[in-house]
MMTF fields as JSON, N, C-alpha, C and O atoms, coordinates in Angstrom:
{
  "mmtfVersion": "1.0.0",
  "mmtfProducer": "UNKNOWN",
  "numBonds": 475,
  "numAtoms": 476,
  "numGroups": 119,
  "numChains": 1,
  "numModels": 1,
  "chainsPerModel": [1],
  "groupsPerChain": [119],
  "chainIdList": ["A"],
  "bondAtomList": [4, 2, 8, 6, 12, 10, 16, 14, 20, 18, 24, 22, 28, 26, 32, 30, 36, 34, 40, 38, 44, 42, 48, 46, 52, 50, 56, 54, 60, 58, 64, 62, 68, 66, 72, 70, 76, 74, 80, 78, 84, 82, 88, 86, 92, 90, 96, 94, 100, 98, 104, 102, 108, 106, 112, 110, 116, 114, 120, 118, 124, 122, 128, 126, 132, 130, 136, 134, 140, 138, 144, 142, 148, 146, 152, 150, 156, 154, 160, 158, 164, 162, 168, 166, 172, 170, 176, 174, 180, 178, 184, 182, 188, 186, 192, 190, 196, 194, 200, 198, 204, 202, 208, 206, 212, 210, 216, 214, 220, 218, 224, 222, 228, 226, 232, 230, 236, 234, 240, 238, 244, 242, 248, 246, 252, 250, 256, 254, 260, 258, 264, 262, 268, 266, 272, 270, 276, 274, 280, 278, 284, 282, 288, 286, 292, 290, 296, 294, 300, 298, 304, 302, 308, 306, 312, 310, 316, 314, 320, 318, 324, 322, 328, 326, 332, 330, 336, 334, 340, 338, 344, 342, 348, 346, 352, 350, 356, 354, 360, 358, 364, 362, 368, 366, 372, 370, 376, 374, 380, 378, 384, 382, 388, 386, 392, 390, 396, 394, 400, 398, 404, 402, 408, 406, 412, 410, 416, 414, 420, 418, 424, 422, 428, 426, 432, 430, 436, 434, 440, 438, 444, 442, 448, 446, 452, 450, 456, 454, 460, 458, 464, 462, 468, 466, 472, 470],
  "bondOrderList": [1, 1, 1, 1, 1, 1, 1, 1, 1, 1, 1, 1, 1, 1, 1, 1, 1, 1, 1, 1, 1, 1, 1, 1, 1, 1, 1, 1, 1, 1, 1, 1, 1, 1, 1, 1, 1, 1, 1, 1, 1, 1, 1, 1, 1, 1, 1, 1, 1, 1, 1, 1, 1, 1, 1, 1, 1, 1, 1, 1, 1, 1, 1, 1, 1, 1, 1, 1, 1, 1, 1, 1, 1, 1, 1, 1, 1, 1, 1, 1, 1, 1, 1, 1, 1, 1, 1, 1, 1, 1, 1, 1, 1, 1, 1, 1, 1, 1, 1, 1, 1, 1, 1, 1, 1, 1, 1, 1, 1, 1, 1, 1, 1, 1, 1, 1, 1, 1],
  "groupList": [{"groupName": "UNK", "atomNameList": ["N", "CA", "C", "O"], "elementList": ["N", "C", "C", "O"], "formalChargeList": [0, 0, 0, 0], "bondAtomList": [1, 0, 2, 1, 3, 2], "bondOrderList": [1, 1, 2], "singleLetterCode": "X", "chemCompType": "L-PEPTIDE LINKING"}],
  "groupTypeList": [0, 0, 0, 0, 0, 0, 0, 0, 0, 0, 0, 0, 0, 0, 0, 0, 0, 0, 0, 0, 0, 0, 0, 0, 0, 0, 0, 0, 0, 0, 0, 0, 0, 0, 0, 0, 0, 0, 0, 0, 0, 0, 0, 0, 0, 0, 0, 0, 0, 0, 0, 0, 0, 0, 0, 0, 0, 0, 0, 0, 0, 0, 0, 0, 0, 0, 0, 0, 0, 0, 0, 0, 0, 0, 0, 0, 0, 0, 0, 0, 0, 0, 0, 0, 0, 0, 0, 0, 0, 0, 0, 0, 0, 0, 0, 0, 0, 0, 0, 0, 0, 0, 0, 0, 0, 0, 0, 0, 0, 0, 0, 0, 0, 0, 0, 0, 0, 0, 0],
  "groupIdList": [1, 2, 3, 4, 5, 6, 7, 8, 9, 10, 11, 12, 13, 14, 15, 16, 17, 18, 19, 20, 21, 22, 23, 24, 25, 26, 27, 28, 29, 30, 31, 32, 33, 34, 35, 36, 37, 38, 39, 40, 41, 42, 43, 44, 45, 46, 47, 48, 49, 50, 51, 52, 53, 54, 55, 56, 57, 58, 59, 60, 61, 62, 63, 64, 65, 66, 67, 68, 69, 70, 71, 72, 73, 74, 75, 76, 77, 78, 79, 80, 81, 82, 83, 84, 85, 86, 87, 88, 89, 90, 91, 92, 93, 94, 95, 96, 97, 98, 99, 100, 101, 102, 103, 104, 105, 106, 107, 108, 109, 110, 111, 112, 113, 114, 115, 116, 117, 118, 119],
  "secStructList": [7, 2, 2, 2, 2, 2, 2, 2, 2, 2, 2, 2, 2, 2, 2, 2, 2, 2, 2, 2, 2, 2, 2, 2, 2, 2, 2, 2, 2, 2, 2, 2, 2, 2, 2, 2, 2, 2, 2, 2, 6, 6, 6, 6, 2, 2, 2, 2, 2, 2, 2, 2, 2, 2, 2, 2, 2, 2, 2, 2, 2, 2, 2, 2, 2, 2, 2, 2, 2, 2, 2, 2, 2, 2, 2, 2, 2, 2, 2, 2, 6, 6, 6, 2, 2, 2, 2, 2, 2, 2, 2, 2, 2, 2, 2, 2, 2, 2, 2, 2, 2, 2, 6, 2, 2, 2, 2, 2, 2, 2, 2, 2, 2, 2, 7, 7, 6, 6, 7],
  "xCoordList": [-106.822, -105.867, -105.864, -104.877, -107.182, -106.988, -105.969, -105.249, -105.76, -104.927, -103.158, -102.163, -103.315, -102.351, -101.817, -100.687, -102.956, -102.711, -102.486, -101.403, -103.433, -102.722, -101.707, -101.351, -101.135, -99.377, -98.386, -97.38, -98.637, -97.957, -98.42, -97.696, -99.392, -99.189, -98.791, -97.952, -98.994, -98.342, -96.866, -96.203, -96.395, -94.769, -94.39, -93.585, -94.976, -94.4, -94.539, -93.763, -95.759, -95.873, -94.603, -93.892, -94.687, -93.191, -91.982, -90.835, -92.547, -90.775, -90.517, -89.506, -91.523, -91.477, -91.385, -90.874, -91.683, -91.466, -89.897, -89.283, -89.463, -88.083, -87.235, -86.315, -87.706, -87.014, -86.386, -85.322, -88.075, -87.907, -87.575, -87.387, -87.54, -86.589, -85.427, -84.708, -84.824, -83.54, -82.767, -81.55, -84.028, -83.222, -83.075, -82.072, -84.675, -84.508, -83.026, -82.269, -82.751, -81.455, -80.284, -79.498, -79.943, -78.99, -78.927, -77.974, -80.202, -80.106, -79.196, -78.084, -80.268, -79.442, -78.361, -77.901, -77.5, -76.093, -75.117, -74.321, -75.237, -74.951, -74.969, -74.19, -75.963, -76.279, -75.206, -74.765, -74.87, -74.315, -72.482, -71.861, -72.082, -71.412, -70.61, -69.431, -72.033, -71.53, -71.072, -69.96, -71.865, -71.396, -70.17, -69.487, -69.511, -68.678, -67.148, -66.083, -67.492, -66.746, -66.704, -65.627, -67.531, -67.602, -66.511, -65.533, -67.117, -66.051, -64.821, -64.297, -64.379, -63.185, -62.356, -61.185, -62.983, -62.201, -62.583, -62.011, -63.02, -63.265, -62.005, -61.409, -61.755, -60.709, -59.997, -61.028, -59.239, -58.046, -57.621, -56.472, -58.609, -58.973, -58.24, -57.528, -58.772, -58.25, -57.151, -56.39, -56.918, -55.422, -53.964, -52.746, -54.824, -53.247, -53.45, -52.422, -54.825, -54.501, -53.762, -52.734, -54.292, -53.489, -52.226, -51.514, -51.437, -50.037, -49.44, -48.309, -50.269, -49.906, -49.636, -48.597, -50.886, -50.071, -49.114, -48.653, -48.796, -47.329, -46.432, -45.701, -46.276, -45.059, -44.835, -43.664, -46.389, -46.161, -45.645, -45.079, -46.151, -45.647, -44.202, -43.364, -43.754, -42.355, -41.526, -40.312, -42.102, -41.449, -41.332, -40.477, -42.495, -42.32, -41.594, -41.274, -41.512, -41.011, -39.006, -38.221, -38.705, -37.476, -36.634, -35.434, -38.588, -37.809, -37.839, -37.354, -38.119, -38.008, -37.074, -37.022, -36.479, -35.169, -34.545, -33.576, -34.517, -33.374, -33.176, -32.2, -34.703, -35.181, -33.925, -33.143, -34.266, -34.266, -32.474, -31.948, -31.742, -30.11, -29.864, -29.022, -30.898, -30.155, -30.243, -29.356, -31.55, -31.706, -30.56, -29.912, -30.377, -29.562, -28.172, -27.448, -27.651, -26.241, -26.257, -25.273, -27.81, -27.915, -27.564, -26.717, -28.182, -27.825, -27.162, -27.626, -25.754, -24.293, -25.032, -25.629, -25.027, -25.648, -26.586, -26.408, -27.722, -28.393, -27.907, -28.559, -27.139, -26.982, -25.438, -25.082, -24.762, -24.152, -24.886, -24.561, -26.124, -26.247, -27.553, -28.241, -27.849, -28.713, -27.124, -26.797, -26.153, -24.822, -24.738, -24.931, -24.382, -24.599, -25.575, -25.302, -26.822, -28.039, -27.749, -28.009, -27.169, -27.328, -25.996, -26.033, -25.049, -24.257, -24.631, -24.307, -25.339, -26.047, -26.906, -26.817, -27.735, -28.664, -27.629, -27.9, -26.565, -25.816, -24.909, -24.877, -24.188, -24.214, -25.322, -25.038, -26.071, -27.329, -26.994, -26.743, -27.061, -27.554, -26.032, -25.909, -25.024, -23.435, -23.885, -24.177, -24.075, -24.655, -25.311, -24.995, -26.282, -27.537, -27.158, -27.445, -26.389, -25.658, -24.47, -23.887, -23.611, -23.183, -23.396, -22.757, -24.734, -25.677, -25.631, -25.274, -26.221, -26.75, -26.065, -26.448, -24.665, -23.116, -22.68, -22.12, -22.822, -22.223, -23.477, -23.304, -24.952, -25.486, -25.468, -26.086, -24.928, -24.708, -23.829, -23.905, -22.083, -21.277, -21.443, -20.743, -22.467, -22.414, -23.245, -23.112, -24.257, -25.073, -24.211, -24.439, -23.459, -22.461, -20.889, -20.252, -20.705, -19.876, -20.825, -20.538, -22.067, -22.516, -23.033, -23.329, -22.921, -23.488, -21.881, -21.81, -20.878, -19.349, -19.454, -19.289, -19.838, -19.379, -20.405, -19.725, -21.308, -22.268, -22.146, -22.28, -21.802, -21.529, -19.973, -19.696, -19.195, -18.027, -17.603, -16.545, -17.853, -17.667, -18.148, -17.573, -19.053, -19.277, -18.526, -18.934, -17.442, -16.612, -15.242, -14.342],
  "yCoordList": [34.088, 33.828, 34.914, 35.341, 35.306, 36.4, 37.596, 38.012, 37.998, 38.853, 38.129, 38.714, 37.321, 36.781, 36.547, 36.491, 36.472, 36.472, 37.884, 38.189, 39.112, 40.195, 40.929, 42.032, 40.059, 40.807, 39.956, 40.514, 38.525, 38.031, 38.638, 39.065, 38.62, 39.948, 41.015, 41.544, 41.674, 42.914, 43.001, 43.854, 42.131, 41.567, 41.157, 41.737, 40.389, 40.255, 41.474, 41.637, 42.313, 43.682, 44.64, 45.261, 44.456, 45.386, 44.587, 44.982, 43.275, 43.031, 43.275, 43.902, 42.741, 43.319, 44.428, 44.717, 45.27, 47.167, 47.493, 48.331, 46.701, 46.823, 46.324, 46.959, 44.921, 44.234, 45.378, 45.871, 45.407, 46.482, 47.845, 48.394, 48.157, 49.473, 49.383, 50.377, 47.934, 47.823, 47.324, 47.327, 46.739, 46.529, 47.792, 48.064, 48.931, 49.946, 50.944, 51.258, 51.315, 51.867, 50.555, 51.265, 49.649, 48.802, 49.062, 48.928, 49.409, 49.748, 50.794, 50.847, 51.911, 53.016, 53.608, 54.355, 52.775, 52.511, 51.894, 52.666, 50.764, 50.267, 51.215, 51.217, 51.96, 52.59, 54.012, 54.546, 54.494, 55.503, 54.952, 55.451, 53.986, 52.68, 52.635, 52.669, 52.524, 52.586, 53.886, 54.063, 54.854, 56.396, 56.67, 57.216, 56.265, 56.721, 55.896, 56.441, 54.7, 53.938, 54.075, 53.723, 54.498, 55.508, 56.024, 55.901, 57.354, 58.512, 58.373, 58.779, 57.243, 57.372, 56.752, 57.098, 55.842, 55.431, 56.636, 56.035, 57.813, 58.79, 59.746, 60.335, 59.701, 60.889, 59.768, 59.485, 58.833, 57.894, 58.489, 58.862, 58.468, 58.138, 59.627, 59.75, 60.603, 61.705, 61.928, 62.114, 61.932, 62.058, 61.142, 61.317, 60.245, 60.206, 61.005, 61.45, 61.541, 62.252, 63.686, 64.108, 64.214, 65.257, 64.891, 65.735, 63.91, 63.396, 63.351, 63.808, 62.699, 62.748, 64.327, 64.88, 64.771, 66.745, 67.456, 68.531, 66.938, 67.471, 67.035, 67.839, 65.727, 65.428, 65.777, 65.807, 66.328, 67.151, 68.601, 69.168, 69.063, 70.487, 70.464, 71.225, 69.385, 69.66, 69.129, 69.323, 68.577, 68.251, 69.687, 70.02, 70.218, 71.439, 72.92, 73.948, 72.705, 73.632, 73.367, 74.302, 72.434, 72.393, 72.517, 72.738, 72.103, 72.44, 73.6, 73.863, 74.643, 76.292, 76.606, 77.834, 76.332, 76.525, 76.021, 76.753, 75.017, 74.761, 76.056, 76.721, 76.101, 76.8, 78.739, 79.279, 79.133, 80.04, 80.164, 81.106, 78.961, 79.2, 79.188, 79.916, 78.047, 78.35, 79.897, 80.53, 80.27, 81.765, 82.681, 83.19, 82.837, 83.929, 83.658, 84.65, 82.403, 82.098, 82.727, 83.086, 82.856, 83.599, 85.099, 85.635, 86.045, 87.038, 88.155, 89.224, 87.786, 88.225, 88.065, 89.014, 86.734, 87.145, 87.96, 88.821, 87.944, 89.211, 90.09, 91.023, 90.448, 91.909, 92.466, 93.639, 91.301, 91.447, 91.427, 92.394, 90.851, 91.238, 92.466, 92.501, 93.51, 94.153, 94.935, 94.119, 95.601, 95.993, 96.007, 96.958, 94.613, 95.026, 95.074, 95.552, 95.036, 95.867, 97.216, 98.013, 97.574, 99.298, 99.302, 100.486, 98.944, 99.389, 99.144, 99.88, 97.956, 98.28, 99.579, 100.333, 99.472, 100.679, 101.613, 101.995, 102.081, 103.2, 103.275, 104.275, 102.045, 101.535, 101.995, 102.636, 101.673, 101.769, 103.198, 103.601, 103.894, 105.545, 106.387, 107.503, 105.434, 105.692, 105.523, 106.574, 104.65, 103.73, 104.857, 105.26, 105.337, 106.019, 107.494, 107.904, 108.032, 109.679, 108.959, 109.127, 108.055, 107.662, 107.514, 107.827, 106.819, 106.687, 108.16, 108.688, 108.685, 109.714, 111.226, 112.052, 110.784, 111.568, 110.938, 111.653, 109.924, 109.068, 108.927, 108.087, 109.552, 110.039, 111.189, 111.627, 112.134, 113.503, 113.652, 114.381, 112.886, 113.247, 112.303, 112.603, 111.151, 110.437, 111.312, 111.152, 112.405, 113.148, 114.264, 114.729, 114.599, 115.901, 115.309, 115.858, 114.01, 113.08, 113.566, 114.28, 112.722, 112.634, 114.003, 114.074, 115.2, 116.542, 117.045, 117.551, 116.759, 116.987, 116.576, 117.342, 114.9, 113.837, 114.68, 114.801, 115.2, 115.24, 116.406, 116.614, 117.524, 119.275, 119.448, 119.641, 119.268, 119.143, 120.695, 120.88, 121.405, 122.968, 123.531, 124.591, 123.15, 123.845, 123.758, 124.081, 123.375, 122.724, 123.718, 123.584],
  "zCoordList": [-40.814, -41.833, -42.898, -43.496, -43.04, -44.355, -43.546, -44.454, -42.836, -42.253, -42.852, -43.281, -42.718, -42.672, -44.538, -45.024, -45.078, -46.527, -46.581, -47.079, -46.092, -46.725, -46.354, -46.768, -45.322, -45.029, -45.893, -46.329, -46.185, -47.439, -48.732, -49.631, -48.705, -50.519, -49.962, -50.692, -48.914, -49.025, -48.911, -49.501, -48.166, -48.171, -49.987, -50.715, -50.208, -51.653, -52.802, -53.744, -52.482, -53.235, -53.168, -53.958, -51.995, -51.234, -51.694, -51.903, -51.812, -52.233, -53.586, -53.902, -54.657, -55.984, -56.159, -57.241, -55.51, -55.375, -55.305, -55.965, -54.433, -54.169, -55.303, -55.82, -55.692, -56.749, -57.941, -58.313, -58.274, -59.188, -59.397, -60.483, -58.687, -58.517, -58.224, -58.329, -57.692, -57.653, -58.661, -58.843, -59.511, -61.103, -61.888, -62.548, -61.722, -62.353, -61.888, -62.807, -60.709, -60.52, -61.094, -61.72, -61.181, -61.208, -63.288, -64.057, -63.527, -65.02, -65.303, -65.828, -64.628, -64.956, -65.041, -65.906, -62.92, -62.853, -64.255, -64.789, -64.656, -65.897, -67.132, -68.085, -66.91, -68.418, -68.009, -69.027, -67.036, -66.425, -67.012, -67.95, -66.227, -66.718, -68.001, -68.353, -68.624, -70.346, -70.616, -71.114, -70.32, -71.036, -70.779, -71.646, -69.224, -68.68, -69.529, -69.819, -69.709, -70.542, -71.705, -72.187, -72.496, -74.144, -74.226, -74.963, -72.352, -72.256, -72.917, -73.954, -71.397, -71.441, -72.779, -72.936, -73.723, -74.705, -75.545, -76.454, -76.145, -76.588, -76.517, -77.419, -74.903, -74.265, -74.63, -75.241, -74.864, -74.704, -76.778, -77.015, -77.87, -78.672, -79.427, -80.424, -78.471, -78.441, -78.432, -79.381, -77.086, -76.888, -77.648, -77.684, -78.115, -79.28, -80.168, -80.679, -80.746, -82.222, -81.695, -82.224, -80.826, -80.202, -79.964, -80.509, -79.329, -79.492, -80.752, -80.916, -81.925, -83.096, -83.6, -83.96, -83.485, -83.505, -82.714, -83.1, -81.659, -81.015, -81.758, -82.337, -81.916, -83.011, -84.115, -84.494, -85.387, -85.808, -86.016, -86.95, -84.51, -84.787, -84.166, -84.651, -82.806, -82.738, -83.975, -84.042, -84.77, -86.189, -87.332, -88.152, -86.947, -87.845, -87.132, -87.729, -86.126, -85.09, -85.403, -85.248, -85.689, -85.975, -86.906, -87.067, -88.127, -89.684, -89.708, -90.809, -89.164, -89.478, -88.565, -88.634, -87.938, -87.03, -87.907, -88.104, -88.701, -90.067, -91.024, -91.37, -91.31, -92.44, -92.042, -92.824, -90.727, -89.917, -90.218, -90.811, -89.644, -89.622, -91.172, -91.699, -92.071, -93.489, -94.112, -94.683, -93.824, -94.311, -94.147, -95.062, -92.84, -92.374, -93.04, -93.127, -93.554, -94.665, -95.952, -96.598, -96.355, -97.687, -97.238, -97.953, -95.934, -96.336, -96.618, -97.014, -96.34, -97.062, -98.27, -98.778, -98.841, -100.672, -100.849, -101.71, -100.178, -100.588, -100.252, -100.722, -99.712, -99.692, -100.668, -100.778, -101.252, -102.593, -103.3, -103.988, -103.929, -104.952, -105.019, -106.039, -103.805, -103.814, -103.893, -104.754, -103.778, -104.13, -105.855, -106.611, -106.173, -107.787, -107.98, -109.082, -107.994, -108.603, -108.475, -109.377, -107.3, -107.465, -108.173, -108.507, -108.57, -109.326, -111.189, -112.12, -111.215, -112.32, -112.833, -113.802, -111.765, -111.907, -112.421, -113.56, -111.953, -111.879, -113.292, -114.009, -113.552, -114.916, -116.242, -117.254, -116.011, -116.733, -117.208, -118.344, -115.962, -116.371, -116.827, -117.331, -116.457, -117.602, -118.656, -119.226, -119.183, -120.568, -121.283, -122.402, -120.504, -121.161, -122.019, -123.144, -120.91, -121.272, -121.393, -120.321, -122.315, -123.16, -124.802, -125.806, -124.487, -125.982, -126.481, -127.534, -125.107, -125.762, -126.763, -127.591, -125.878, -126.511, -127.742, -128.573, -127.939, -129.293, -130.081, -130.964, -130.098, -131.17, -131.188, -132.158, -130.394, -131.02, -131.53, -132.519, -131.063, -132.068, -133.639, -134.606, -133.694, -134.69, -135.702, -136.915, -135.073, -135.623, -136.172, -137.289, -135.589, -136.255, -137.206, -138.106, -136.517, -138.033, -139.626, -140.586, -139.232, -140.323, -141.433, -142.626, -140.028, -140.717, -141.578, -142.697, -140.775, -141.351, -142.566, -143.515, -142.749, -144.047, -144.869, -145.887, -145.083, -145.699, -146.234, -147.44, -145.124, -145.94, -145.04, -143.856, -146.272, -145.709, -145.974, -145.373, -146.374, -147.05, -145.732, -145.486, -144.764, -143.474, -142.527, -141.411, -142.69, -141.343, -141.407, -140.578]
}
């Protein structure tokens, strides 16, 4: 009989051997399980905020295509009034050798009014 007892403990050693290692993998599977399920709500979690930035940028991608056709309406105006600027400018420098003729003759008025015996 003792033969017989030690193939039943050794049968039950072996089976607890098995047990347990089949809980230890059945853990790990599970724990594998979880990460993988983290994952995927992580990547899910993701991908809307990244969706949320496509709609941002095709939102901003269109306001500068606004921005883009309104510009180009201004620039007929800029380029009138870069036109009168240079005709100011040009103005300006009439103006200037203007002044500068009407204090010389205001300078020789006043030399006339003053020594009128020189004239």
């Amino acid at each position: 009989m003792a033969e017989k007892e030690k193939q039943d403990e050794l049968a039950d050693s072996l089976n607890d051997l098995f047990s347990s290692v089949s809980t230890m993998i059945k853990t790990e599977l599970q724990g594998t399980a979880n990460h993988m399920e983290l994952l995927e709500k992580m990547n899910l979690r993701v991908a809307e905020e990244y969706k949320g930035f496509g709609d941002v940028a095709s939102g901003l991608s269109v306001f500068v295509e606004q921005l883009k056709s309104k510009s180009s309406g201004f620039d007929e105006y800029v380029k009138q009034i870069d036109a009168i600027d240079q005709q100011v400018t040009e103005f300006e420098a009439v103006v200037s050798v203007l002044d500068k003729h009407v204090t010389m003759l205001e300078s020789k008025v006043q030399s006339v009014y003053h020594n009128p015996s020189s004239s």
